[in-house]
C-alpha positions in Angstrom: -11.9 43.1 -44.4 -11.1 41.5 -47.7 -11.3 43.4 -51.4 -12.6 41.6 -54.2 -12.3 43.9 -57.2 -14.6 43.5 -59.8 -13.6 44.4 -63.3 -16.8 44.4 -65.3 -16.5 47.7 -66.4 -12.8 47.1 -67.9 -14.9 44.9 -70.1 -17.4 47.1 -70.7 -14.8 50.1 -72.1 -13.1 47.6 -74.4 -16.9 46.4 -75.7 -17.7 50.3 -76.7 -15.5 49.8 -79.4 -15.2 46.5 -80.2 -11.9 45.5 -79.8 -9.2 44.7 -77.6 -8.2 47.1 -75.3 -8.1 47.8 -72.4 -7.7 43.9 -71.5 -9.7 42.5 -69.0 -7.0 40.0 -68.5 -4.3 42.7 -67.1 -6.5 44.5 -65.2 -7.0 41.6 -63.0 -3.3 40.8 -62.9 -2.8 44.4 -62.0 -5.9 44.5 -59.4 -4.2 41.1 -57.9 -0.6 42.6 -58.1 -2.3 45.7 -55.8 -3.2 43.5 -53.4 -6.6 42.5 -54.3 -7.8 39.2 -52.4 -9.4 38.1 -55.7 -11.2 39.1 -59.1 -15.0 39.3 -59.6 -16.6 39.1 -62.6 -20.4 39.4 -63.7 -21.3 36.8 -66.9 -24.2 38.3 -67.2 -26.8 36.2 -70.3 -26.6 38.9 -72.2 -22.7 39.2 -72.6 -22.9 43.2 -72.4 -19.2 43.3 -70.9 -17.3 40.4 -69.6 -17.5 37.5 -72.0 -16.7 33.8 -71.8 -13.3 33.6 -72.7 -12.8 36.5 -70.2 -13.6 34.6 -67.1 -11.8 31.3 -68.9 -8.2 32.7 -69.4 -8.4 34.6 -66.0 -9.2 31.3 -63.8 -7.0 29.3 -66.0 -4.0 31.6 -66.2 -4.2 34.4 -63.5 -3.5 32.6 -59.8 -5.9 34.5 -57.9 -9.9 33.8 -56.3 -12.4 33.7 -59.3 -15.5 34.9 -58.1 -18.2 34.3 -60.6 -21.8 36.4 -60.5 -24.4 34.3 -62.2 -28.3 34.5 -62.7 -29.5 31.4 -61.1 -30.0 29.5 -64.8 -28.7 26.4 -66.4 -26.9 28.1 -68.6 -24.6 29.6 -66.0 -25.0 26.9 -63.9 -23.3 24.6 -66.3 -21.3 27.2 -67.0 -19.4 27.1 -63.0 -19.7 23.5 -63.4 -16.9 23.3 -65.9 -15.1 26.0 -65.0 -14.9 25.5 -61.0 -14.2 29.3 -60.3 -13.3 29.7 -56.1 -16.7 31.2 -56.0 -19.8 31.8 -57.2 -22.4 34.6 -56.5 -25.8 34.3 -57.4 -27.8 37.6 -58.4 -31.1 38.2 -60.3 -30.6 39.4 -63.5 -32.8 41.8 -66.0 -31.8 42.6 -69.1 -33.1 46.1 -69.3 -31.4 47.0 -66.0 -28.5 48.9 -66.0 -26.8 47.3 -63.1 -28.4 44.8 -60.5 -31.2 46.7 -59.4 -31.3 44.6 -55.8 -31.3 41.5 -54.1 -32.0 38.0 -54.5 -35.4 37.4 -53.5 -34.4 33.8 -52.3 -37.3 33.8 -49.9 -40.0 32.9 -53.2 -37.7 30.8 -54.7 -36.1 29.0 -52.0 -37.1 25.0 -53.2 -35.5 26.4 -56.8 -32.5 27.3 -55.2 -31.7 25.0 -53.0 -31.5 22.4 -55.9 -29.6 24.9 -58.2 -26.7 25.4 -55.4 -26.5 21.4 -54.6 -23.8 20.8 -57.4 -22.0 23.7 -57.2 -21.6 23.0 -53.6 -21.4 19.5 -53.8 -18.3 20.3 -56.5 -16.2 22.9 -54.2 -17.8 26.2 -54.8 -18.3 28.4 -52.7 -21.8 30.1 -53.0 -22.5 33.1 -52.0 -26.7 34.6 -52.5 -26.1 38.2 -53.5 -29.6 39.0 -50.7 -31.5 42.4 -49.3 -30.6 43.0 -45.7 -33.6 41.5 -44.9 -34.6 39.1 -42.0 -36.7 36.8 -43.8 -34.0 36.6 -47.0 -31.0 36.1 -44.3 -32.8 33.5 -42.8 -33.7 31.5 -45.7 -30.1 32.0 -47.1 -28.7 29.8 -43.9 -31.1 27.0 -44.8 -30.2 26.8 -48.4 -26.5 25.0 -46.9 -24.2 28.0 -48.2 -21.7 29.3 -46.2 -21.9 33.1 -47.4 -24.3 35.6 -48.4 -23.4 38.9 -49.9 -25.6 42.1 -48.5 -26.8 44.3 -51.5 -25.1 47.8 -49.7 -26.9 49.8 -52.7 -29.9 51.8 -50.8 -26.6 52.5 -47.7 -24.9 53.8 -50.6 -27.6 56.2 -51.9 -29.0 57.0 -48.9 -25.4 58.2 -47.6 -25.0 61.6 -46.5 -28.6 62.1 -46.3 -31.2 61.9 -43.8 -32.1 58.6 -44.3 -28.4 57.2 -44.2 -28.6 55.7 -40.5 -31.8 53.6 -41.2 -30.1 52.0 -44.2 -26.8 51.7 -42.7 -28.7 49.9 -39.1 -30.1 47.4 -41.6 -27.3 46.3 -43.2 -25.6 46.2 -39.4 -29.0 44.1 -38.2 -28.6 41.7 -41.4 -24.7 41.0 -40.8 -25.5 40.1 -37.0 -28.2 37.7 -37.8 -26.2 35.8 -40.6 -23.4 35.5 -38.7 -25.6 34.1 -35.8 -26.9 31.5 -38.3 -23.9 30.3 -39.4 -23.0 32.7 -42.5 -20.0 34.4 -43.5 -20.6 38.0 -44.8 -19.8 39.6 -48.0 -21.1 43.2 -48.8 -21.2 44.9 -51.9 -23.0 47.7 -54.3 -22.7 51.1 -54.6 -19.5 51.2 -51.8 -17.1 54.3 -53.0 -14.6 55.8 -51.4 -16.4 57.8 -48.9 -19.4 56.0 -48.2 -17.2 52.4 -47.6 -15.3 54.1 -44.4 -19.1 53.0 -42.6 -18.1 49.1 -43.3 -15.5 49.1 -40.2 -18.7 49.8 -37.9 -20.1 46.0 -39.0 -18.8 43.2 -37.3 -17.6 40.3 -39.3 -17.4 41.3 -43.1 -15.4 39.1 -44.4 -15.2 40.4 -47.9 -16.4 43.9 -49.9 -16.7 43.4 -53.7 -16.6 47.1 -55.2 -15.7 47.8 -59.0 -17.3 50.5 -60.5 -15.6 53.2 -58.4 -12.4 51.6 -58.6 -12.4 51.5 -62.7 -13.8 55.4 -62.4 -10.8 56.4 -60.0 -8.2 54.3 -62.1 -9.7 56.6 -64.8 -7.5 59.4 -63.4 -4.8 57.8 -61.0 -4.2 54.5 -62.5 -6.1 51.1 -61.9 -2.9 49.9 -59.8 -3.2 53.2 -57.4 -6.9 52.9 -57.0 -6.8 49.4 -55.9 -4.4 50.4 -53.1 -6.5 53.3 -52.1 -9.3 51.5 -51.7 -7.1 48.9 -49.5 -6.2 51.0 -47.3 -9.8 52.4 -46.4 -11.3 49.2 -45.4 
């Protein structure tokens, strides 16, 4: 398994007062430097932490894999367009939420989306639907024509340690075998610390986990550079 680091939460420190610092640019250097097999970053409509010239000087002057989380709107669609990160990850989006509360519900939406992902594919991007581990989502994920999918690991991650842990952790298992019968590479993400992510090496075929806000917490006390490789070496 891969790491994508994300480093929304870099942002959001620097945005609490305004200013410069800590720079989102240098954490991703340093998250890369680690080891890191790219940087992810959430330009979310509301701008609450990274911001446009964020994502701009890091795939313009950082020589890593940009992988862009988007709401599926023009905006952000034109957005990728211009930019051309090395990904792009689409994710619902509500302003009052403090983080993405859940999947993609691609299922209701799924003549929407398939037009929305045509360019982006059609210009290099990789997509990747940030979906529930769902049967009915996976499936209509591998008839939209993208290559990955990204399972929404949140309810594993809560339910860890508890007694509804295995049920979670089964469907995530359940949702990974089915995409990768269909065709799909699989990303997982949400939630994953470092105890609950040791359950990741019991799924088959993850290509890539994208984990950020316990990274930034745990480079709080040991340095972002250490906490990266920690988390490396679990998965």
């Amino acid at each position: 398994m891969l790491l994508g680091v994300n480093i929304d939460h870099v942002a959001t420190l620097r945005n609490a007062r305004g200013g410069i610092e800590p720079d989102v640019f240098n954490a991703a250097k340093i998250c890369i430097n680690a080891g890191a097999n790219g940087i992810t970053t959430h330009l979310r409509e509301d701008r609450r932490h990274i911001k446009d010239n964020d994502v701009i000087k890091i795939k313009n002057e950082l020589d890593c894999k940009l992988n862009l989380e988007m709401a599926a709107t023009d905006e952000m669609q034109a957005i990728a367009l211009k930019l051309l990160p090395h990904a792009c990850c689409i994710v619902p989006e509500r302003r009052q939420e403090l983080t993405t509360e859940g999947g993609l519900n691609i299922f209701s939406q799924k003549e929407y989306l398939k037009e929305y992902v045509k360019p982006l594919l059609d210009n290099g991007i990789n997509v990747s639907l940030f979906i529930d581990a769902d049967k009915k989502q996976v499936e209509t994920a591998a008839e939209l024509g993208v290559k990955f999918i990204e399972l929404h690991t949140g309810p594993y991650s809560n339910a860890f340690g508890s007694s509804n842990e295995e049920v979670e952790f089964t469907r995530l298992k359940n949702a990974a075998e089915l995409g990768r019968s269909l065709g799909l590479n699989i990303n997982a993400g949400h939630g994953l610390n470092y105890d609950n992510v040791k359950r990741m090496h019991e799924i088959d075929g993850i290509y890539e986990l994208n984990i950020g806000h316990s990274i930034i917490s745990k480079a709080v006390f040991i340095g972002l550079d250490n906490a990266v490789k920690e988390m490396i070496k679990l998965i």
